[in-house]
N, C-alpha and C positions, 0 to 999 in steps of 0.2 A: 707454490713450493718455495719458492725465493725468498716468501715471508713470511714462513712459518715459524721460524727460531729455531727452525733443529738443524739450521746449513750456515756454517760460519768459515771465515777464511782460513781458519785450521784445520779443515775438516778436508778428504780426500774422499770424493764419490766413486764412486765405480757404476757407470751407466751400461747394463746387459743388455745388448741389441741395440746398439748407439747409430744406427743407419748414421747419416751424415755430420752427425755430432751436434746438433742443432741445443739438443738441451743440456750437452757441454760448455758448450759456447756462452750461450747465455747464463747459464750459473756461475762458471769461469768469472762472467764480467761484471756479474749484479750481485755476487756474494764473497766474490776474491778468492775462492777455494779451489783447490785443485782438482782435476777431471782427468778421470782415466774411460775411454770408449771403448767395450769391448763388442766388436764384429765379425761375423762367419764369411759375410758375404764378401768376397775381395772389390766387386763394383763399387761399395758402399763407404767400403776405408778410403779407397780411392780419394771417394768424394767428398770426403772427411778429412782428409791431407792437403789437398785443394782447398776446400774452405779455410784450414787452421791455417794456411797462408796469409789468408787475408784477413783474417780474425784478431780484432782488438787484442780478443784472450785469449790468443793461439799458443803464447808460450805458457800458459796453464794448462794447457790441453794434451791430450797424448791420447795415442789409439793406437789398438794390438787387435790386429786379425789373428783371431783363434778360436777354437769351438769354445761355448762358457761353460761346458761339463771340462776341460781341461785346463780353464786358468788358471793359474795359483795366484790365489790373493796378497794382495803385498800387505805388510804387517802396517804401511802407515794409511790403508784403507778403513775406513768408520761411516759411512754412507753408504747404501748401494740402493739405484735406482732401477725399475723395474716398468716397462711396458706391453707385457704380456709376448717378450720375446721368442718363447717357445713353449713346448711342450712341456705338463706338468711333470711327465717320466725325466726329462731334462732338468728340468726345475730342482728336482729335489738329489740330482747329482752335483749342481750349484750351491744349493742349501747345505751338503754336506760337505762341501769346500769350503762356506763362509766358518759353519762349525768347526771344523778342523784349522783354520788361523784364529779364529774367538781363542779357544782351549790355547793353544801355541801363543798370543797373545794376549791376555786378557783386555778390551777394552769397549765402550760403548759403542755398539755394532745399531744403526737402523737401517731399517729395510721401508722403500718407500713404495708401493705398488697403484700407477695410476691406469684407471680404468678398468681395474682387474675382472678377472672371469669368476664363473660363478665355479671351476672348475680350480681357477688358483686362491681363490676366497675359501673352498673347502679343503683344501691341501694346506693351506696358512694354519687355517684351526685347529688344525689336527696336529700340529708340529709340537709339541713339547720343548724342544728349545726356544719358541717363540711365545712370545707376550704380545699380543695386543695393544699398542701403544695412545694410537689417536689415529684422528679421521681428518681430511681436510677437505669440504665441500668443493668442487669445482661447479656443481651445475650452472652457474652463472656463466659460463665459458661460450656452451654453444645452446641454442634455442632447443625447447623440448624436455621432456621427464624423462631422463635417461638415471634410472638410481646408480650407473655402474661408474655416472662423472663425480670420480671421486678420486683421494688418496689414500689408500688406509697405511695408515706405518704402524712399523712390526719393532721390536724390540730382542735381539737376541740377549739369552738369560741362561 
């Protein structure tokens, strides 16, 4: 994901189910961009507050405990990353908040989904505001034929 070209240090992620902020941090430091973590879980911010202590790129970093069917997206967000945080009934109360600042703002919105389900791969397709953008192979990551090691990015349109 770090070198795929679609993450540059203008760019503002929004990472949904950010457990300890771990793919904050490191995009934070390997692509200069800003990272917002959002989490449900208060253990998890915690642990996420703790680290951006001690984290190179902890002053890029920022994390909000709050449900993600409740964020409101900030206008200088254009990334959002995605690791199969919840439920697709969820999901698409999320998808209808990214839509709602897209329209309010207009700007190059991608959606990054690693590992996805075969459950959020058919809710992706079905979306009408979404494009199909690109794929970025991961299987080389961890041993085995797993087709689900992937990224697919989505394009809001």
């Amino acid at each position: 994901l770090a070198y795929c070209g679609y993450l540059g240090k203008k760019n503002h992620l929004i990472d949904y189910g950010c457990g300890k902020g771990r793919v904050d941090f490191f995009l934070a430091w390997q692509i200069r961009c800003r990272t917002t973590g959002v989490e449900y879980d208060e253990r998890m911010i915690k642990a996420a507050e703790e680290n951006r202590q001690r984290a190179v790129s902890g002053a890029k970093t920022t994390f909000i405990l709050e449900n993600a069917a409740l964020f409101q997206v900030p206008e200088s967000a254009d990334r959002f990353y995605f690791f199969n945080p919840f439920s697709v009934e969820i999901f698409h109360t999320v998808l209808a908040k990214l839509y709602e600042s897209y329209y309010e703002k207009t700007r190059e919105l991608l959606l990054f989904f690693y590992y996805p389900s075969e459950d959020y791969i058919s809710s992706l397709m079905t979306q009408e505001q979404l494009m199909f953008y690109d794929e970025i192979d991961t299987s080389d990551l961890f041993p085995g034929d797993d087709n689900r090691e992937r990224i697919m990015i989505f394009r809001v349109i």
